[in-house]
Backbone and ligand atoms as CSV (ligand in chain L), in Angstrom:
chain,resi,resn,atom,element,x,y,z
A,1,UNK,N,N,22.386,-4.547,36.141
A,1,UNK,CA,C,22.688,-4.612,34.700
A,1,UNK,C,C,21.652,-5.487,33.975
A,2,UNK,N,N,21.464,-6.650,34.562
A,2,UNK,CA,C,20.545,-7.788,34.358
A,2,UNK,C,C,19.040,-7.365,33.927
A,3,UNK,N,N,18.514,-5.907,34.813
A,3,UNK,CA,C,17.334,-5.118,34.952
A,3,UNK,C,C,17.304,-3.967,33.960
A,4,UNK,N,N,18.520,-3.841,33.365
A,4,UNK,CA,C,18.536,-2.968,32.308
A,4,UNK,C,C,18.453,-3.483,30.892
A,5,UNK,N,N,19.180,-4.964,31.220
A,5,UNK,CA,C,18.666,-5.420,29.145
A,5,UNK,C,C,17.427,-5.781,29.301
A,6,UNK,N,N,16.978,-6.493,30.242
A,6,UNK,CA,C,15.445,-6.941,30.221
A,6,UNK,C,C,14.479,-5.374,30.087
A,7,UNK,N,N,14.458,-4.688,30.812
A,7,UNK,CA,C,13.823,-3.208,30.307
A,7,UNK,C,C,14.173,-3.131,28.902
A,8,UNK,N,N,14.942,-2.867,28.588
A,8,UNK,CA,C,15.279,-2.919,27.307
A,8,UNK,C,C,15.011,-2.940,26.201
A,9,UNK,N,N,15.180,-4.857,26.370
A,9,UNK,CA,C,14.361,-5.966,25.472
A,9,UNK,C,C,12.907,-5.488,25.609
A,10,UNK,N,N,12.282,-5.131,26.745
A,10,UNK,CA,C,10.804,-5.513,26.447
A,10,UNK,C,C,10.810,-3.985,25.935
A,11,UNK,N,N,11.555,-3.028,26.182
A,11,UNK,CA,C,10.672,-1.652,25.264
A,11,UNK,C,C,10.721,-2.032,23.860
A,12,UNK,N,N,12.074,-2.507,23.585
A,12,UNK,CA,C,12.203,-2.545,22.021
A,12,UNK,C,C,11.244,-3.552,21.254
A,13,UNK,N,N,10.994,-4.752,22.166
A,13,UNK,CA,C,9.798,-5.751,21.757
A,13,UNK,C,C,8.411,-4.950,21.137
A,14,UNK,N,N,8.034,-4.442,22.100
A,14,UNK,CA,C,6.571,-3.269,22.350
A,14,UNK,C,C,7.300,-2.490,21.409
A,15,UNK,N,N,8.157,-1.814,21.170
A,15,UNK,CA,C,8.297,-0.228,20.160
A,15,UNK,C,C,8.371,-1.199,18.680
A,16,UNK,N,N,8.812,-2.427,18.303
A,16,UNK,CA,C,8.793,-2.707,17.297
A,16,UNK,C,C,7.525,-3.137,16.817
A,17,UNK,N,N,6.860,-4.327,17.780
A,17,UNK,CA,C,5.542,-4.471,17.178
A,17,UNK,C,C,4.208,-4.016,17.164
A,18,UNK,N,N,4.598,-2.439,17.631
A,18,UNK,CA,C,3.617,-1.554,17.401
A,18,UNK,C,C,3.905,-1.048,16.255
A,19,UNK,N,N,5.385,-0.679,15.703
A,19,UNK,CA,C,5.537,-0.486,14.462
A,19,UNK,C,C,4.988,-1.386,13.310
A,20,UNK,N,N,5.286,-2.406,13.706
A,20,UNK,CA,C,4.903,-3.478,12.471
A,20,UNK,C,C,3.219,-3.182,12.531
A,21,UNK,N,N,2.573,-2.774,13.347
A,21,UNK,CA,C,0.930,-2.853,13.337
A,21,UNK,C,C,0.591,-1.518,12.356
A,22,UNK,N,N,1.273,-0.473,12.886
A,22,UNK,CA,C,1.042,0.788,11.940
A,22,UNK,C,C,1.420,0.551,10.849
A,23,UNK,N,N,2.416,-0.342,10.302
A,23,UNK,CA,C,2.667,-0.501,8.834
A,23,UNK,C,C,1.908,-1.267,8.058
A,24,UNK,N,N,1.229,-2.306,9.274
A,24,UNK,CA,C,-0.331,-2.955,8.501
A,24,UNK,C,C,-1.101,-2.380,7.989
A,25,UNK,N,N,-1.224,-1.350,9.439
A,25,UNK,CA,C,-2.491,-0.916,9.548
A,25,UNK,C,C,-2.413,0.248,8.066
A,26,UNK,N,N,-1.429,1.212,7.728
A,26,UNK,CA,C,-1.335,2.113,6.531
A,26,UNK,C,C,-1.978,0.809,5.059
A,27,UNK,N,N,-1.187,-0.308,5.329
A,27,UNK,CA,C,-1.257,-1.322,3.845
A,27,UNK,C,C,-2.513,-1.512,3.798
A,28,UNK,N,N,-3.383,-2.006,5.052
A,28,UNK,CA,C,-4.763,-1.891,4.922
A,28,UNK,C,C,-5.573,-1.332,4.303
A,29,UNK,N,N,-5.577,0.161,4.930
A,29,UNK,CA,C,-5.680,1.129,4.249
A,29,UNK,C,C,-6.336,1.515,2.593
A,30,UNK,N,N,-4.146,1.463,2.151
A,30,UNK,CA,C,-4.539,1.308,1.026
A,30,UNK,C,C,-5.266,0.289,0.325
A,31,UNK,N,N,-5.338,-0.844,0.819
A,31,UNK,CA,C,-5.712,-1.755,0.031
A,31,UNK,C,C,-7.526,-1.815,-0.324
A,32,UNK,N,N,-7.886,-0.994,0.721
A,32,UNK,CA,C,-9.704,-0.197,0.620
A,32,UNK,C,C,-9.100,0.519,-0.141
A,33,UNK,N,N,-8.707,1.729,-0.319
A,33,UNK,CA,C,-8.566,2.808,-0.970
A,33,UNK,C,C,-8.098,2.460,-2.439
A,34,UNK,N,N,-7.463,1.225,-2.728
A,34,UNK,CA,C,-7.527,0.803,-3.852
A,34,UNK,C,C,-8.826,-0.035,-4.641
A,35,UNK,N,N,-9.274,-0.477,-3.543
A,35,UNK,CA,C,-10.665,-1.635,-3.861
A,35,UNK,C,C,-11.854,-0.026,-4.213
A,36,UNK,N,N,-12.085,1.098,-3.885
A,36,UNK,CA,C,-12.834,2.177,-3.796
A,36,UNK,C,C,-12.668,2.589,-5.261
A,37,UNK,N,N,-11.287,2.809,-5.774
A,37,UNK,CA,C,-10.715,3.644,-6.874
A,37,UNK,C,C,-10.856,2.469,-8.144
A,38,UNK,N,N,-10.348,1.938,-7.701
A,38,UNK,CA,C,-10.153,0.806,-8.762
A,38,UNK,C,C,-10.871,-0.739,-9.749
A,39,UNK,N,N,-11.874,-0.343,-8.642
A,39,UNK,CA,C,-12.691,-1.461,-8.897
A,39,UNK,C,C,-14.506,-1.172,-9.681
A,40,UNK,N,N,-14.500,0.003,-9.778
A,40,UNK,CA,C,-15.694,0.158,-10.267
A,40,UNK,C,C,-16.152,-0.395,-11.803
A,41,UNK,N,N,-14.706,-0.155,-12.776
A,41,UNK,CA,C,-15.092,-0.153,-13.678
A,41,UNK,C,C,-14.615,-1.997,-14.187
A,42,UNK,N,N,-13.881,-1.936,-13.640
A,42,UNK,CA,C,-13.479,-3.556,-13.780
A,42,UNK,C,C,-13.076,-4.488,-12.637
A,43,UNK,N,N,-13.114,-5.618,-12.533
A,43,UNK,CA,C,-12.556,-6.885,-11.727
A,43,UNK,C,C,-11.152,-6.314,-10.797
A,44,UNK,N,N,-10.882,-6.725,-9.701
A,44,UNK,CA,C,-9.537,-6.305,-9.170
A,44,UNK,C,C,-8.739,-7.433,-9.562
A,45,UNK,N,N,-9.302,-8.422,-10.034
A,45,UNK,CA,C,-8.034,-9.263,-10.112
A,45,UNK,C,C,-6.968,-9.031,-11.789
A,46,UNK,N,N,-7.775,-7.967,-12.550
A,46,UNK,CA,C,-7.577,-7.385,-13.311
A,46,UNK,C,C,-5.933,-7.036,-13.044
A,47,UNK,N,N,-6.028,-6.407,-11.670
A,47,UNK,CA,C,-4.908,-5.463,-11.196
A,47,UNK,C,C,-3.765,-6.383,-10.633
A,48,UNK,N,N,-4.604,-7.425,-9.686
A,48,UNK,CA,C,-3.820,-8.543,-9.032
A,48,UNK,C,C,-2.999,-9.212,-9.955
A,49,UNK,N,N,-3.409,-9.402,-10.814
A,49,UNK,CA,C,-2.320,-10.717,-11.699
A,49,UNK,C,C,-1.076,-9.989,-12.616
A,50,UNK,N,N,-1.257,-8.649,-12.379
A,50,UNK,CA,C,0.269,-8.247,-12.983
A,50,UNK,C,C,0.649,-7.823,-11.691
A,51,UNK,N,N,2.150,-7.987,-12.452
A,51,UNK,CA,C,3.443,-7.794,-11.869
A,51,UNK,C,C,4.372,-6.390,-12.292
A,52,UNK,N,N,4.217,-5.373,-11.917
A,52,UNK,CA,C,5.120,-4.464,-12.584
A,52,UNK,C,C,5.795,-3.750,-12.225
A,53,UNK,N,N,6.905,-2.807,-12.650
A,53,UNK,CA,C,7.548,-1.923,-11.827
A,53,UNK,C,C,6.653,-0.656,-11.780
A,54,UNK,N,N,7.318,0.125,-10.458
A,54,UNK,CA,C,6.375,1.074,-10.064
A,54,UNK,C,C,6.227,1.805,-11.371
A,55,UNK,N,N,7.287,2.053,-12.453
A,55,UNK,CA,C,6.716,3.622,-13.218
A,55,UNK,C,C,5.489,3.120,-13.764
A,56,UNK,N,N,5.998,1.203,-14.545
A,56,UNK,CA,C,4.578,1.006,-15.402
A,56,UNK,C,C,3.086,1.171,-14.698
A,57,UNK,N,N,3.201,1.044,-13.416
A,57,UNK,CA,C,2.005,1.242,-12.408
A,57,UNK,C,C,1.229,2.470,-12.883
A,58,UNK,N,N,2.590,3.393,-12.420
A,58,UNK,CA,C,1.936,4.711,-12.623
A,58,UNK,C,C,1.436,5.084,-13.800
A,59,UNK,N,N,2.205,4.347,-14.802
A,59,UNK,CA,C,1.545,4.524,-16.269
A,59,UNK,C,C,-0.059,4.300,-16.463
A,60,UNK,N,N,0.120,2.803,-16.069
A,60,UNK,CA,C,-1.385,2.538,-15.816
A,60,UNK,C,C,-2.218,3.085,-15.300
A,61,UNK,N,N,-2.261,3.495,-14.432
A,61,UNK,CA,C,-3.157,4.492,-13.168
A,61,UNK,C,C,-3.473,5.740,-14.052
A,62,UNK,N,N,-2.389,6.325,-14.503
A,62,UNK,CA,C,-2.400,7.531,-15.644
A,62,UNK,C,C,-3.614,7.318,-16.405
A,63,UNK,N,N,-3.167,5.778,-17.222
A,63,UNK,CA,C,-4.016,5.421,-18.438
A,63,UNK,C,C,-5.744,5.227,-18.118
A,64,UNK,N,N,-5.812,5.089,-16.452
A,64,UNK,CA,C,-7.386,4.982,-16.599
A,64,UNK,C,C,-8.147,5.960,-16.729
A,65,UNK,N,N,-7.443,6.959,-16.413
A,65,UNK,CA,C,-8.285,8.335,-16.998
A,65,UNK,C,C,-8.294,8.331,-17.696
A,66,UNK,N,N,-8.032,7.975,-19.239
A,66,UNK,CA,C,-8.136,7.932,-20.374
A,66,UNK,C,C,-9.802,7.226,-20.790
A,67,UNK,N,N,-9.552,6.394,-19.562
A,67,UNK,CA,C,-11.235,4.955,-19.959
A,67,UNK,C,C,-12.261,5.904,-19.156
A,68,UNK,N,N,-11.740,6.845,-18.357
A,68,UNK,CA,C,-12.882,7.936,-17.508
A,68,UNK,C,C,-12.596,7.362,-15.999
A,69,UNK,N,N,-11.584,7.396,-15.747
A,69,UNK,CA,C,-11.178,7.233,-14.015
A,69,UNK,C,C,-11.520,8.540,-13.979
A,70,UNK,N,N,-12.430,9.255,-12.480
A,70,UNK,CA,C,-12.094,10.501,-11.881
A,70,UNK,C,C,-10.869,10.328,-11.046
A,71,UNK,N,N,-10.396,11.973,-11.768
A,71,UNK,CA,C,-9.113,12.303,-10.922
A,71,UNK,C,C,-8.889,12.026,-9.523
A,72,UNK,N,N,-7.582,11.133,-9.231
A,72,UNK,CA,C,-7.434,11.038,-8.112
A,72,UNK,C,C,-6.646,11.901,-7.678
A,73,UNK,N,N,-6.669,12.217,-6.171
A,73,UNK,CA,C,-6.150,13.305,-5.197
A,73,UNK,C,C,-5.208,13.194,-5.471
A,74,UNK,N,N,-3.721,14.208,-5.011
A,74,UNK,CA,C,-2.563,13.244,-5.094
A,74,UNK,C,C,-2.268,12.531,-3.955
A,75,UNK,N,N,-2.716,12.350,-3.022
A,75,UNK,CA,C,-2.002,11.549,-1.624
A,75,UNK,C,C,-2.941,9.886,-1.599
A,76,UNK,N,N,-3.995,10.144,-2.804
A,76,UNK,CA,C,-4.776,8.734,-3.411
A,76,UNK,C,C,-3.630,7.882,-4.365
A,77,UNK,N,N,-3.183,9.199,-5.080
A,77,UNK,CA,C,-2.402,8.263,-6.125
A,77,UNK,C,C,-1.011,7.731,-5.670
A,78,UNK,N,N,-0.394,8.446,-4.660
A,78,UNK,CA,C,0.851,7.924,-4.467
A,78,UNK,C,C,0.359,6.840,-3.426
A,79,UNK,N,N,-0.656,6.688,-2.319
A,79,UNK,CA,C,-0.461,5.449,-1.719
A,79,UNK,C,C,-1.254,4.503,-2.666
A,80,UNK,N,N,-2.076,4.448,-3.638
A,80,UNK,CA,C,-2.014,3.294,-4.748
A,80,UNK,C,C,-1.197,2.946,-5.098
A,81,UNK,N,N,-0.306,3.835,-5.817
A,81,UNK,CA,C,0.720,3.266,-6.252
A,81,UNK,C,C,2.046,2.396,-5.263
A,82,UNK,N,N,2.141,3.363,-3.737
A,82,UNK,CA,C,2.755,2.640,-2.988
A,82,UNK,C,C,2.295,1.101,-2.871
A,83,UNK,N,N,1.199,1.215,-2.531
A,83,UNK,CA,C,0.630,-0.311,-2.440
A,83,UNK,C,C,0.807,-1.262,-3.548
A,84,UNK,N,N,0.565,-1.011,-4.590
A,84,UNK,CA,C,0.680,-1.443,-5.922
A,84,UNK,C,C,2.286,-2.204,-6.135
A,85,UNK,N,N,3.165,-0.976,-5.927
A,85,UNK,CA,C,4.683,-1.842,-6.172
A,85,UNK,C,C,5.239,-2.158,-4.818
A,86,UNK,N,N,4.394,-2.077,-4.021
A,86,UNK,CA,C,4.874,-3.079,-3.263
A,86,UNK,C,C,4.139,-4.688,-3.194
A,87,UNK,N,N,2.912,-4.931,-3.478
A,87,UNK,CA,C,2.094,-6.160,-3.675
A,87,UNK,C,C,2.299,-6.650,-4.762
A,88,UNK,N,N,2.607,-5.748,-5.611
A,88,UNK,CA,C,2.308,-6.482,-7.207
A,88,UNK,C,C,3.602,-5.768,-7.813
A,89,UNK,N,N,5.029,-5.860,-7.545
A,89,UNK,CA,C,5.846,-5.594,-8.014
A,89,UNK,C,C,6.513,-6.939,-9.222
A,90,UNK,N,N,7.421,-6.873,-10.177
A,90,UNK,CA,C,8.019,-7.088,-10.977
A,90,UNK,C,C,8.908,-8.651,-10.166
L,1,HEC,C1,C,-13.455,4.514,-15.415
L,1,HEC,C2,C,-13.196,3.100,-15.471
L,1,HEC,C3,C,-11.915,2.564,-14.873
L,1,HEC,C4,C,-11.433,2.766,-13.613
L,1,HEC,C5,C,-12.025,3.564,-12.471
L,1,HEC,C6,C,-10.179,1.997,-13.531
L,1,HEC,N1,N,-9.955,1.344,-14.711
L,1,HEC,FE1,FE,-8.440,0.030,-15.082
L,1,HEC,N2,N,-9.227,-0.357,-16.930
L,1,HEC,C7,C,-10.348,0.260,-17.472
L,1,HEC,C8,C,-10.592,-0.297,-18.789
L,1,HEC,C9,C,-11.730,0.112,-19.738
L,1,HEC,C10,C,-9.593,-1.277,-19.009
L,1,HEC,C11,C,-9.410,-2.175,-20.225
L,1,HEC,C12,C,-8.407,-1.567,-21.152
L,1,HEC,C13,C,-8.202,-2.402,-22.376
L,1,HEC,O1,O,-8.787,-3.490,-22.503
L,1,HEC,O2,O,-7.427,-1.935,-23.207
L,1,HEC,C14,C,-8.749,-1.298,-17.815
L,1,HEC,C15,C,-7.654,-2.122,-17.648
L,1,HEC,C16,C,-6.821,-2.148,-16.566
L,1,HEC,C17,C,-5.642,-2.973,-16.406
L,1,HEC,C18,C,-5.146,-4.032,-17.377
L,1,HEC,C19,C,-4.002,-3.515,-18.179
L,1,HEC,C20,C,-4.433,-2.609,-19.262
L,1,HEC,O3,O,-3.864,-1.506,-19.386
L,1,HEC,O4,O,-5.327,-2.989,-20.047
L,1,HEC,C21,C,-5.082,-2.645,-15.214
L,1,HEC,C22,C,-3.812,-3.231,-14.598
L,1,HEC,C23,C,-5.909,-1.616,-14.616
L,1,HEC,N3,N,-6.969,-1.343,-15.457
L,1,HEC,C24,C,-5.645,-1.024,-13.403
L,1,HEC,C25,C,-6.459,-0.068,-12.802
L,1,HEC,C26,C,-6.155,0.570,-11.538
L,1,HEC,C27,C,-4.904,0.290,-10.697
L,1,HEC,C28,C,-7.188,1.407,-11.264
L,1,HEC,C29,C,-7.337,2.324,-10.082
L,1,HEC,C30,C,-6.323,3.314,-9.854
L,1,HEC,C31,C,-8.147,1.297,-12.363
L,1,HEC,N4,N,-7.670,0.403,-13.276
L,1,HEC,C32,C,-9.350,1.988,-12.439
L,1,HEC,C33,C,-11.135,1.208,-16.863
L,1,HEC,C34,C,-10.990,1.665,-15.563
């Protein structure tokens, strides 16, 4: 029994903090893929020092095409924005 929680314990140890690495490793990610998109035309800390909820995000993101952002993909814009309200949420 003794040989079965210890198996156990150590799969679930290993299955979790490989999870936690892939969830870095995606935030990473975005966080190039935001520094790529976002930073050409202005400062990132531009982006860093607000706080907002996701729609105003998306508003924003919207609004830089307006200043001449090229269109982003959609699987660009939703993990910006994922990243976005989750780092820089409200
Ligand atoms: C083509 C140029 C360009 C790109 C690319 C760009 N922005 Fe902007 N952004 C601007 C301009 C110009 C302003 C200043 C607007 C003003 O002063 O009214 C601005 C301002 C901002 C602001 C300040 C709030 C505001 O509305 O003034 C935020 C936040 C922001 N940008 C986020 C982003 C994010 C996030 C991205 C990437 C998805 C991005 N920007 C990409 C041109 C750009």
């Amino acid at each position: 029994m003794l040989k079965i929680i210890t198996i156990l314990t150590i799969y679930l140890t290993i299955s979790s903090s490989s999870l936690h690495a892939e969830n870095k490793s995606i935030d990473s990610k975005n966080k190039i893929l935001l520094k790529e998109k976002c930073s050409s035309c202005h400062s990132l800390k531009i982006i860093y020092q607000q706080r907002l909820s996701k729609s105003r995000w998306e508003e924003i993101i919207l609004s830089m095409h307006k200043h001449g952002m090229t269109k982003l993909t959609k699987s660009d814009y939703i993990n910006i924005i994922k990243y976005l309200s989750k780092h820089y949420n409200q």
